[in-house]
C-alpha positions, -999 to 999 in steps of 0.1 A, spaced: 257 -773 226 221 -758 223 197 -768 244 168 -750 223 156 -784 215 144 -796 246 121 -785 271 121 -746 274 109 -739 308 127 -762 332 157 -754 355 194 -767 349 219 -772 366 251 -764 346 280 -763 368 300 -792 357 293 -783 319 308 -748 334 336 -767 342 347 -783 315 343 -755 297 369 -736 319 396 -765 316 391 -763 280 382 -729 265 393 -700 291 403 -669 276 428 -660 296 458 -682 279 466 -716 299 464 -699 332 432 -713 345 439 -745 327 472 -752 341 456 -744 377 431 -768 368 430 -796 347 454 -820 367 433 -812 396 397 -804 383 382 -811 421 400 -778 432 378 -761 407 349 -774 415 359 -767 455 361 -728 444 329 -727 425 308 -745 453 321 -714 476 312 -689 451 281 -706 443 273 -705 480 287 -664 485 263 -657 453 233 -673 474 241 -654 508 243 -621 483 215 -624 462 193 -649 473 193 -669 442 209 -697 426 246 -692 405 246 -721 381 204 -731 380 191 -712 347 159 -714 338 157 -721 299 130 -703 292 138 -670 306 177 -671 297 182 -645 282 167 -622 315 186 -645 339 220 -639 319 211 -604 323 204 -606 359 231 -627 365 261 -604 347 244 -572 367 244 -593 398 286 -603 398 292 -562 383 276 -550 417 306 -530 435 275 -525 469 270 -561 478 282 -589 504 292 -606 470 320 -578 459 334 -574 495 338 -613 492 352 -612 457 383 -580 467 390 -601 500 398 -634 479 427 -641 455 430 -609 436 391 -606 431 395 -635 411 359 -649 413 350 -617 395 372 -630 371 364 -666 368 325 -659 372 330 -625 346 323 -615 309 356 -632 298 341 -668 313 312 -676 330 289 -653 313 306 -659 279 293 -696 289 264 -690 295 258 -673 263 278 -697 242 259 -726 263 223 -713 249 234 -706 214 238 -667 215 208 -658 209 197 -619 212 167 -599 226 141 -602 204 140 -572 175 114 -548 183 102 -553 144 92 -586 146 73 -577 180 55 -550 155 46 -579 129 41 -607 157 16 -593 177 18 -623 198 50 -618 211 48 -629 252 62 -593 276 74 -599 307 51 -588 336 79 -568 353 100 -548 325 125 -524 330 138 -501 300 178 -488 310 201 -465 295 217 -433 292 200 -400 284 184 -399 250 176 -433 240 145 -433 235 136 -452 269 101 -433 276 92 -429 239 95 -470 238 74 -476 269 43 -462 248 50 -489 218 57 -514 246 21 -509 263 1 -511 236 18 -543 223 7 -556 257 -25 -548 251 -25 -562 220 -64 -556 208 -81 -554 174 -66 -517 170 -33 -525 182 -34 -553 158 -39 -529 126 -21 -499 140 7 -488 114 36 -483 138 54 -463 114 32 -434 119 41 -422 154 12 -400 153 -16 -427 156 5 -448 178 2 -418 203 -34 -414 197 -42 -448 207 -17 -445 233 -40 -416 247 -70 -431 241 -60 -466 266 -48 -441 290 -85 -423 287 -99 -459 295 -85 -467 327 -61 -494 306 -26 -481 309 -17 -456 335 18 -434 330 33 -424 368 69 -408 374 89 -417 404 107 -387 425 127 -385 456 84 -376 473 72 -406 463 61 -427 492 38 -458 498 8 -438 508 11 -424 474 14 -455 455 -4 -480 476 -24 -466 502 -24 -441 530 -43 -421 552 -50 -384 538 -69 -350 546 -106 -344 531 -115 -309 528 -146 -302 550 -176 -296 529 -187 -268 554 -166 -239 571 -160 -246 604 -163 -288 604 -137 -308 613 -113 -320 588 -119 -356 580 -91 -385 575 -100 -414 554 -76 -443 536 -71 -430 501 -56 -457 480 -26 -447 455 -19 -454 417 -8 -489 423 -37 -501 438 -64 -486 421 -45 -499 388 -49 -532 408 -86 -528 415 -92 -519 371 -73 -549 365 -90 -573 392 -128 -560 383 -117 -569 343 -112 -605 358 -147 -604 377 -160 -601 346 -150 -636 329 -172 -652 355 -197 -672 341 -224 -665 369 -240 -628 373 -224 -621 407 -208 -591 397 -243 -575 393 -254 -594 423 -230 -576 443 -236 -543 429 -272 -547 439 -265 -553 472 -244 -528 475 -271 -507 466 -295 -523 492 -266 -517 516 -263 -480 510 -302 -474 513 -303 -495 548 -275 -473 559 -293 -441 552 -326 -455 569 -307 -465 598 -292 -429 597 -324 -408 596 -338 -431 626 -304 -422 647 -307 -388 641 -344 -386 650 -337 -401 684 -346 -438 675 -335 -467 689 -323 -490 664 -324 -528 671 -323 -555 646 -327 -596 653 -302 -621 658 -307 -659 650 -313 -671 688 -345 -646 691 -327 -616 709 -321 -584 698 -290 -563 688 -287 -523 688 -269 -503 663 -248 -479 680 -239 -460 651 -224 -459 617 -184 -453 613 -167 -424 584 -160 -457 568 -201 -467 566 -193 -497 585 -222 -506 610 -217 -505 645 -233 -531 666 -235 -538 706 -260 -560 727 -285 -545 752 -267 -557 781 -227 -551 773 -205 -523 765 -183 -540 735 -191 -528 701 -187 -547 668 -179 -535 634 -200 -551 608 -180 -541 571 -196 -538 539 -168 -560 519 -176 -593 546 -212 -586 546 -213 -586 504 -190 -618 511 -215 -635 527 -243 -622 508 -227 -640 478 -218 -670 498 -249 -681 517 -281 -682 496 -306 -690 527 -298 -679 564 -325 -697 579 -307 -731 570 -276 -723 584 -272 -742 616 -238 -728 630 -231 -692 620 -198 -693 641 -181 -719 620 -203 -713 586 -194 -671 591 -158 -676 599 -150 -695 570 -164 -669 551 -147 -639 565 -126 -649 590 -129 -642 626 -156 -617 637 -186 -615 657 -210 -640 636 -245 -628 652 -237 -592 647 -231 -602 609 -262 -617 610 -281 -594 617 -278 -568 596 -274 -595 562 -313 -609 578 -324 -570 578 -312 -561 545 -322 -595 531 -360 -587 543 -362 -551 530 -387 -551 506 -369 -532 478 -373 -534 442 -336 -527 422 -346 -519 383 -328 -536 359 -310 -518 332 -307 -543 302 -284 -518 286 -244 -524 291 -236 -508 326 -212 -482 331 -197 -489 364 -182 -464 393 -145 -465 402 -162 -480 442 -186 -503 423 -157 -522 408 -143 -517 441 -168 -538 462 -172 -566 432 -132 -567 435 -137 -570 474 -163 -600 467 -137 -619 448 -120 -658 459 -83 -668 450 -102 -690 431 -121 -670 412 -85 -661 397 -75 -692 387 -72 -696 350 -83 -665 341 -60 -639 318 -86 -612 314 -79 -581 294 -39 -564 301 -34 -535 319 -3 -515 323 19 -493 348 46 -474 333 71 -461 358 92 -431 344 125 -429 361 118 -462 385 157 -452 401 147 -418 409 126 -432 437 128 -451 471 118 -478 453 122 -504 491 101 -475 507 76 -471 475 68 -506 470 70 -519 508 60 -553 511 42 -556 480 76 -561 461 77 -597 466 36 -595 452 44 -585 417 68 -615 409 52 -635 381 44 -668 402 28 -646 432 2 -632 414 -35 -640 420 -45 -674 402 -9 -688 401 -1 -718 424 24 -698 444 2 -669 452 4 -643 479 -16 -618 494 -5 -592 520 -28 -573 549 -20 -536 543 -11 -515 570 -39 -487 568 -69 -505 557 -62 -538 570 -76 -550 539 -65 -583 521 -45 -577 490 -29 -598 463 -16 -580 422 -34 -594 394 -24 -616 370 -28 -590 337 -14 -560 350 18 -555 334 47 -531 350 71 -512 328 93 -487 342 121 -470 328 158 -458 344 185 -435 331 222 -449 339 234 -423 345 213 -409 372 224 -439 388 241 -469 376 220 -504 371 242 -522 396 236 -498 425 198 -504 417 184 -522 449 192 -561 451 150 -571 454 142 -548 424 162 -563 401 153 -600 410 112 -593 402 122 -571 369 135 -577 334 164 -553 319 161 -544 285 190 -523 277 185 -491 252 217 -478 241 223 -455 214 214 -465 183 235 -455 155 219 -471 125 186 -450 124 171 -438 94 169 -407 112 206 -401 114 214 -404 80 220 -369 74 253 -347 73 263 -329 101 282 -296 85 297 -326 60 301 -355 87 277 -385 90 252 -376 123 258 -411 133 296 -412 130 298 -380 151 275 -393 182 294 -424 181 331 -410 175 315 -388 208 307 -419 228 335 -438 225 358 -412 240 330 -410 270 332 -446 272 370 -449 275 366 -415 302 336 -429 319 315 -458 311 290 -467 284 261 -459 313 269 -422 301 264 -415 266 250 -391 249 215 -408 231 207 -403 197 175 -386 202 200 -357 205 208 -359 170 176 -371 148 165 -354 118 184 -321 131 191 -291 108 225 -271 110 206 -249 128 186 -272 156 223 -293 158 240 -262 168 215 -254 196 214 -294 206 256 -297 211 250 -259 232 214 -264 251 218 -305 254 249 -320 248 276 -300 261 255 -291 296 252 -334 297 292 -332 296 296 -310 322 276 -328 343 294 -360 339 325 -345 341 320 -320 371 334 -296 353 366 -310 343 367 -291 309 410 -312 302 381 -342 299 352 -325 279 379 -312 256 394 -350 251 359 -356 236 352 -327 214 387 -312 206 398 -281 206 376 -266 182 348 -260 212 373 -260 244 401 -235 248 423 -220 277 406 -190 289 426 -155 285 433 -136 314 442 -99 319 478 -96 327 473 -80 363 494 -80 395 468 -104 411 437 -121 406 429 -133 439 430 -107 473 455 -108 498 455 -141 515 480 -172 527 483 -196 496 469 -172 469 501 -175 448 498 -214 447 467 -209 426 476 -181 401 491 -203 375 461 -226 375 450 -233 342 413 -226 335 392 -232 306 359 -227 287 334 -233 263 334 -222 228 299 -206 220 300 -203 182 267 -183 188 281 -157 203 321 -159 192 334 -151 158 369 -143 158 382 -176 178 411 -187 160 430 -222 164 465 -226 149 464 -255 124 495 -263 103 513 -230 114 485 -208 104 458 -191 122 421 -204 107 392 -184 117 366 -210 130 334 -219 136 309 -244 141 314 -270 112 352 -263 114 350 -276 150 330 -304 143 361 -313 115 382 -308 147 363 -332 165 367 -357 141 403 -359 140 403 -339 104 422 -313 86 406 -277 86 415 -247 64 
């Protein structure tokens, strides 16, 4: 039934195989199959209006699977019919006993699905170490509870992105070097770590308009567009695919840019000496320059009108790289605007025909150039969609700590739909945006890679927004039990028995989404355990529980919850209407074996005196003395 031997990257349409399936294999007894097979039409009826439900919900299609992302659109798929906050799950509770949940569920469609493309897994992190050319997704998210090792996996994650000569003789075993090299791609520009928090905004990820601290006392504060950690990730990763152009126009550009600069200052001693400031235009006439802008844009006007016009520096190195002679260009309105768009062509003119007649000698520097974060800028500004086309260029990544902690809607703004895959720069589908502030053209790269991270249970993956998870891949990181880390005795109990014996019971209280992670147990002493279960563990319980110490003390026995003791007094609470309804309330508390040493527990009719390894017994279910 594996379709592994055919082509890998085209859609399928596998409703009717879904079907038979049902009629044939449910797991529910013969219920389904007794509703169905003498009337297999009414089946496909229901599906059609779940299929269409799904697509009003989700905006994407139920029983179309892509083979060769699967395995991420099984994922997607399962977290997509578990959302309890969406159009879909009002539709599923309001029709037959939610049983689309049940038909389209674990128990059928989605054991289907995974029985349909022959079970295969995620791919082992150890062959990603040996198989360096193991493909990530561009868009990766890392989920699970506390302590799995989520941010400690994005590091091993990057640099298997980047995948260079080091990466490719790195021993990953030795955590130290893998964080040295980590380090030393962050000190090059190539990966860049960020945490999202309830602040974070799109002016500080994208761009926005912030303060600049006057250099004297008593000027006026300055606002200019600052651009955020996205985009200037954007801008590293564009510049490292200006490079792979065969022609020299990246040092083209920079040299006009510096040709640009030096005109501006001329222009600006003249204005401030009183001068009058025209330059030519192609007819013969003359142009004035009114001034130049806090952006060091020119600003142009003719003699006899009182409109000005902005000439930029980004069109103007556009055009420099675009027309080699000006005095051969017959129509600048229709040769300019198909350059840069609409804009005032002889004003353009202009100032390109004064620069281009400066008499300026630029040296040459045969050594490698070292360039400036707004050098790359304007080379990044001079670049086509074509000039993307084709063109991989060196990876760069974004890790996202805590990517649910954020707005993520607010954060990303319309630049969401930019990061999928087939809207990057160079692909057929691509998409560029004009940013609010700067009202600048802007499209993501093709080799800048986004991996964020997200604890469950700060907030479930299904509650996660609906557009996120569409663009990103879910990796799931649950504990791990089978670490060489945890094979170590706990007080005479296997570390890994005890976290999972713990998890379990939170599981069947909670969900999985809340476990405890294993990172709270690795290569611990009796010493560092006891302070983990008190300063980590415990304080993770009563979290997820509220409080409700009946609940913490289903998971770790009586050995570290007891009722409290209370004085025997005519009254705890003062004087009041109701008081009495609460006085018999039973109340409860920790266990500190730090600071106790006379708890006792009654065990087989006798008192034992206990402590910490005698609770842990407790915990697991065993006899103490």
């Amino acid at each position: 039934m594996s379709i592994l031997q055919g082509n890998f990257k085209e859609f399928i349409d596998i409703k009717e195989e879904f079907i038979n399936w049902m009629i044939t294999n449910v797991s529910g007894g013969n219920y389904y199959k007794n509703q169905f097979s003498s009337n297999i039409n009414k089946l496909r009826d229901e599906l059609h209006l779940y299929e269409n439900k799904y697509q009003e919900s989700f905006d994407d299609k139920l029983f179309k699977i892509n083979s060769g992302e699967f395995r991420n659109e099984i994922n997607r798929t399962t977290l997509n019919i578990y959302n309890k906050e969406t159009l879909f799950s009002e539709f599923n509770k309001n029709h037959f006993s939610e049983r689309p949940r049940a038909i389209l569920g674990n128990k059928n469609y989605i054991k289907f699905l995974n029985e349909y493309f022959g079970n295969i897994e995620s791919v082992d992190q150890s062959k990603i170490k040996n198989d360096m050319s193991y493909k990530a997704s561009l868009n990766q998210i890392l989920y699970g509870p506390s302590g799995t090792g989520k941010t400690y996996h994005t590091i091993n994650k990057a640099l298997q992105i980047i995948n260079e000569e080091e990466e490719k003789k790195l021993d990953w075993s030795d955590r130290k070097s893998v964080k040295e090299l980590f380090d030393k791609r962050v000190d090059e520009g190539r990966i860049v770590f960020t945490t999202f928090h309830q602040s974070m905004n799109y002016e500080d990820f994208i761009e926005g308009i912030k303060p600049e601290e006057p250099e004297n006392e008593g000027d006026p504060v300055i606002y200019k567009i600052k651009y955020g950690i996205f985009r200037n990730h954007c801008i590293e990763a564009s510049f490292e695919i200006a490079q792979l152009r065969e022609d020299d126009i990246t040092e083209e550009v920079l040299d006009f840019s510096i040709l640009y600069d030096r005109f501006i200052e001329d222009i600006e001693e003249k204005l401030i000496e009183g001068d009058l400031v025209e330059l030519e235009i192609k007819n013969g006439g003359k142009v004035i320059v009114e001034g130049i802008s806090q952006q060091r844009n020119i600003i142009i006007k003719h003699h006899s009108g009182e409109i000005t016009y902005t000439v930029s520096k980004a069109r103007l190195t556009k055009l420099q790289a675009a027309i080699k002679e000006l005095d051969q260009v017959n129509n600048i309105n229709d040769e300019f605007r198909s350059i840069i768009g609409g804009s005032n062509s002889s004003a353009y003119w202009s100032v390109l025909n004064a620069i281009r007649k400066e008499k300026v000698i630029i040296p040459q520097n045969k050594e490698k150039r070292k360039y400036t974060f707004e050098e790359k800028k304007e080379v990044v500004f001079s670049l086509s969609k074509a000039d993307f086309k084709n063109k991989k260029g060196k990876p760069f990544v974004l890790i996202i700590d805590e990517i649910n902690r954020g707005n993520v809607s607010q954060i990303f703004g319309e630049l969401i739909t930019l990061i999928e895959d087939d809207k990057r720069l160079g692909m057929d589908e691509a998409l560029e945006v004009t940013l609010p502030y700067s009202k600048e053209k802007f499209g993501v790269p093709p080799n800048l890679h986004i991996i964020g991270t997200m604890n469950t249970a700060d907030r479930s993956v299904e509650a996660l927004d609906t557009a996120l998870r569409r663009r990103f891949c879910f990796e799931e990181m649950p504990p791990k039990y089978d670490l060489q880390e945890l094979e170590y005795d706990i007080f005479g109990q296997k570390a890994a028995t005890v976290l999972k014996t713990i998890n379990n019971r939170i599981e069947k209280l909670l969900d999985k989404d809340h476990a405890i992670g294993h990172s709270y147990f690795l290569s611990k002493d009796e010493g560092k355990i006891v302070d983990s279960f008190y300063k980590n563990i415990i304080p993770l319980l009563q979290e997820y529980f509220f409080g409700d110490y009946r609940k913490i003390g289903l998971i770790l026995g009586q050995g570290f919850v007891r009722l409290k003791e209370w004085e025997k007094t005519d009254g705890v609470f003062a004087d009041f209407d109701g008081s009495t309804d609460y006085a018999d309330r039973e109340v409860f508390e920790i266990i500190d074996y730090r600071k106790i040493r006379d708890y006792k527990l009654k065990f087989n009719n006798a008192d034992v005196v206990m402590n910490f390894a005698k609770a842990i017994k407790v915990l697991m279910k065993q006899t103490i003395e």
